[in-house]
C-alpha positions in Angstrom: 105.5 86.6 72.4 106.0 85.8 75.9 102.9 85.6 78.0 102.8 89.3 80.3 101.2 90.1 83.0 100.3 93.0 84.9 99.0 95.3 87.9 97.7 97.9 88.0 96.8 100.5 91.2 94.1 102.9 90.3 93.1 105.6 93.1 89.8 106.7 93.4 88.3 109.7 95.0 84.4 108.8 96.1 82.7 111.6 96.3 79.2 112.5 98.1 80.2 109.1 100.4 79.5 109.7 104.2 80.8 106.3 105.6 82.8 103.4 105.2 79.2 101.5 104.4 78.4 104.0 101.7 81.7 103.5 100.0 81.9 99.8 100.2 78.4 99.6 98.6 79.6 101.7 96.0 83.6 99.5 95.5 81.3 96.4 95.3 79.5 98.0 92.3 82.6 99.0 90.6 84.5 96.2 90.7 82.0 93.7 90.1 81.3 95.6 86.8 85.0 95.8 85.6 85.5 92.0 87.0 82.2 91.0 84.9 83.0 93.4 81.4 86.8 92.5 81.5 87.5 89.3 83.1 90.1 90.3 85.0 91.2 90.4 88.7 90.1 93.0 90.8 90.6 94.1 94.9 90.5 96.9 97.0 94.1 97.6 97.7 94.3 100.8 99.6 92.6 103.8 101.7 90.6 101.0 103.4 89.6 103.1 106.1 89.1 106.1 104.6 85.6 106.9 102.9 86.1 109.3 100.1 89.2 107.6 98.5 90.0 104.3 97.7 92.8 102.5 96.0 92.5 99.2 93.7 94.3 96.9 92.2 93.7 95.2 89.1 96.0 91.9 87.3 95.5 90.6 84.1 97.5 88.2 82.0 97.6 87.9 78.2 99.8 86.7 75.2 99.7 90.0 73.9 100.8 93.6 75.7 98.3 95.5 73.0 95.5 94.2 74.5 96.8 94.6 78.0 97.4 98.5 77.3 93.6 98.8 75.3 91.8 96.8 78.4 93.7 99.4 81.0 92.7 102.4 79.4 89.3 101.4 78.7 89.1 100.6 82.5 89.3 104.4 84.3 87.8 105.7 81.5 84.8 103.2 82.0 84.6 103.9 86.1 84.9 107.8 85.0 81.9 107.6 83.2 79.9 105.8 85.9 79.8 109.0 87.8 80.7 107.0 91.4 83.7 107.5 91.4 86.7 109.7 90.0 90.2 107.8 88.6 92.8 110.1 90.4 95.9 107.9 89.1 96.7 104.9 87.6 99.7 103.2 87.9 101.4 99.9 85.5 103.9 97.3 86.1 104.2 94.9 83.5 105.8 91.5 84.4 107.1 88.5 81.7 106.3 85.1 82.6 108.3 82.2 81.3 
């Protein structure tokens, strides 16, 4: 197989967040803990200056697309449970490098 990559957007909706500050403190924690429990590449994409919503994007390469599609839908799930924040939508491309 081909090596795959792929990105991912996933939009948040913050609630109980009254600034910018309160959601950036609360962004740091998520992605540091889905950077740190699935070693992949994480950024605030999106809805920068908005403080209840936010938008992320995450890349990952592998050798295998099963383990692409079993990290992404362990990731909103995992952010979901945290309480934070709620996964609105999540969005895939998938991209083969040569």
């Amino acid at each position: 197989d081909p090596r795959q990559a792929v990105v991912a957007r996933v939009r948040l909706f913050i609630a109980g967040r009254h600034s910018l500050k309160e959601k950036r403190y609360v962004l740091r924690k998520i992605i540091d803990r889905v950077r740190n429990q699935f070693n992949v590449s994480i950024a605030e994409t999106g809805f920068n200056d908005l403080w209840q919503r936010s938008g992320l994007g995450v890349t990952m390469v592998a050798n295998d697309r099963r383990v692409i599609e079993s990290t992404l839908s362990q990731i909103p799930r995992l952010i979901d449970s945290w309480g934070d924040a709620q996964v609105c939508r999540q969005d895939v491309e998938y991209f083969y490098l040569s």
